[in-house]
N, C-alpha and C positions, 0 to 999 in steps of 0.2 A: 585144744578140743574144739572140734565144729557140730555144730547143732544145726540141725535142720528141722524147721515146725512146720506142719502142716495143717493149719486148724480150718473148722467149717463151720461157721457159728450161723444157727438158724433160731429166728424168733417168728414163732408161730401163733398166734390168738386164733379161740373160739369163744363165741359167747351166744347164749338162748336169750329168747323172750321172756320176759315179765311184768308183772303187770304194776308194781307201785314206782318210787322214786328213789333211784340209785343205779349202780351198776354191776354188770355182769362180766366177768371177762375168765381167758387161760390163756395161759405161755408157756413154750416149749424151749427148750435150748439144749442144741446138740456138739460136744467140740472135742477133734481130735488132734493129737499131736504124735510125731515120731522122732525122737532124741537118737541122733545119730553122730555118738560117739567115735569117729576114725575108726569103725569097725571091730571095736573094744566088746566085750561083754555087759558096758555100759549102758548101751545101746537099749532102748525102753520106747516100749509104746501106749501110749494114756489115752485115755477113751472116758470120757463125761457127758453125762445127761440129765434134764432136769427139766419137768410139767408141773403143771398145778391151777388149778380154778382161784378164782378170786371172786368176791362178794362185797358189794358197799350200800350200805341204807344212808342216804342223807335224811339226819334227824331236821334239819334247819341248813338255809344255804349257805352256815359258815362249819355246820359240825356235821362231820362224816364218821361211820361206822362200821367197820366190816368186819372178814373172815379170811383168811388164805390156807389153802394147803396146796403144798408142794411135796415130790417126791425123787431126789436127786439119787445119781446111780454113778458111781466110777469103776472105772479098774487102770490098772497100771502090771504090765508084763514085760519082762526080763529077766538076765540070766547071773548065777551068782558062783563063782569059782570057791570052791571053798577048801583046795590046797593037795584032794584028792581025784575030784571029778566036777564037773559043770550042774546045776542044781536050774531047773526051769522054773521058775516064779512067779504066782500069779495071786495079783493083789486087789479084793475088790471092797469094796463101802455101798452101804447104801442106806438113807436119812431121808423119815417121812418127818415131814414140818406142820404142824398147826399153828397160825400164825394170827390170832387178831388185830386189828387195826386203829385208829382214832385219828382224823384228819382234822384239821383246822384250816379251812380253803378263803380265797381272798382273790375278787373277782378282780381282775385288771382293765379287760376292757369285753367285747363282745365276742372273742375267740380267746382269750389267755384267763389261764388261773393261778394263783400260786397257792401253794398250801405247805402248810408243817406236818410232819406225819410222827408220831411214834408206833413203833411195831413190835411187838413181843413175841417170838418162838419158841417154841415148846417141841423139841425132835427127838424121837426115838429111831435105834436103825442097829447094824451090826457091820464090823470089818471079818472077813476072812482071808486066808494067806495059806497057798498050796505052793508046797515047795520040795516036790519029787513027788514021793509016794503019802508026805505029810502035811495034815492038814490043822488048823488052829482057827477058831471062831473066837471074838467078841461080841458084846451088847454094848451099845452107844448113849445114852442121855446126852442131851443139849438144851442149851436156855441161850437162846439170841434178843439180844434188845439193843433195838438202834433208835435212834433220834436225826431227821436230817427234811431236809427241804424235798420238794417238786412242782413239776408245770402238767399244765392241763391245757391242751390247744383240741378244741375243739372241728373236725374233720366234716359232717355233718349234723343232719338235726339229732341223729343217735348213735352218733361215732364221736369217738375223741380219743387222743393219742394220750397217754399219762406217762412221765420219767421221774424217779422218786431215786435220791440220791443217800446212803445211810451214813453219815458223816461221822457221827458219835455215837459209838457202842461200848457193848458188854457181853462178853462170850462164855459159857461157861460148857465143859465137856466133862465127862463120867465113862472110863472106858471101862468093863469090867471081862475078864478072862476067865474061865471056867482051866483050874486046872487040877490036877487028881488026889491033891493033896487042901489045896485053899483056893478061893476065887481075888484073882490081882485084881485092886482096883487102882487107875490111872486117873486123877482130877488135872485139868487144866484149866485156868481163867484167866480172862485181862480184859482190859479196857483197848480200845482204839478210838481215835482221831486221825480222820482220813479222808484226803481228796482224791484218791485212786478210783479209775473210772471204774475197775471192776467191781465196786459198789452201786453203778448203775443200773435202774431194774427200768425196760422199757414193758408196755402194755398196751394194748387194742382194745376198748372197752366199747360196750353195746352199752348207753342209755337208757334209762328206761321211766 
């Protein structure tokens, strides 16, 4: 089987003026991929995205406090033989995040900082799945909580670059299915311990 990825990864920040002490920022991230199975009905195209504001009050120059939300969107399309005719298949997700904060920061020198972070998410969202003429909805619940280090390198007098790494978590998911008889409900949960970059979250934040 040969794969072919095409991805396009864009990290975007905005952030406004304010007037006390902490910071302001948002991030975007766009990434596509096309799975190119030898021309098989394999063959899938995935498509992911994800914004979100972010907010920090430093209470004291070792204790931070904020807010996130974030708003992630996927789909995934291809095609499914099913023994009679070819079935066109179109699979989308999408999960809004509330996300509070608590920092534990630790100055290193006059440009670096290092901190602890815990983060707790709180997501609601739904999956749908069209596949011909038929179509199937769920509801999503999620509980994200991580535990993990970051740097803070300071850019100018009210820039600074922030990378916050979720090392140790706790994931919990509640799928629930509406269907004519009873509503399926799907629980998922675990633990992770992880050095995979893709728990990397970069950031552009405005000072304030």
């Amino acid at each position: 089987m040969r794969s072919l990825l095409l991805p396009l990864g864009l990290v975007l920040s905005t952030s406004v003026l304010a007037q006390d002490k902490g910071f302001i920022s948002g991030t975007a991230a766009f990434d596509s991929r096309n799975v190119d199975a030898d021309g098989s009905l394999s063959d899938r195209t995935i498509t992911t995205g994800t914004f979100g504001p972010a907010v920090g009050y430093n209470l004291s120059p070792v204790h931070v406090i904020g807010l996130s939300l974030s708003h992630t969107g996927s789909s995934e399309e291809y095609q499914e033989f099913t023994g009679l005719f070819v079935l066109d298949i179109k699979e989308r997700r999408t999960l809004t995040t509330i996300a509070p904060f608590y920092r534990y920061m630790k100055s290193m020198n006059e440009k670096f900082l290092l901190y602890g972070q815990f983060k707790a998410g709180f997501g609601f969202g739904k999956e749908t799945m069209e596949a011909g003429t038929t179509e199937s909805e769920a509801a999503l619940n999620t509980i994200d909580l991580r535990v993990g280090p970051g740097l803070v390198y300071l850019l100018a007098d009210r820039w600074a670059l922030s990378a916050d790494w979720g090392v140790l978590g706790y994931y919990a998911q509640e799928r629930t299915q509406e269907t004519l008889s009873t509503d399926v409900v799907t629980s998922t949960s675990g633990f992770q311990a992880s050095l995979d970059t893709a728990n990397l979250s970069l950031a552009l934040n405005w000072l304030f």
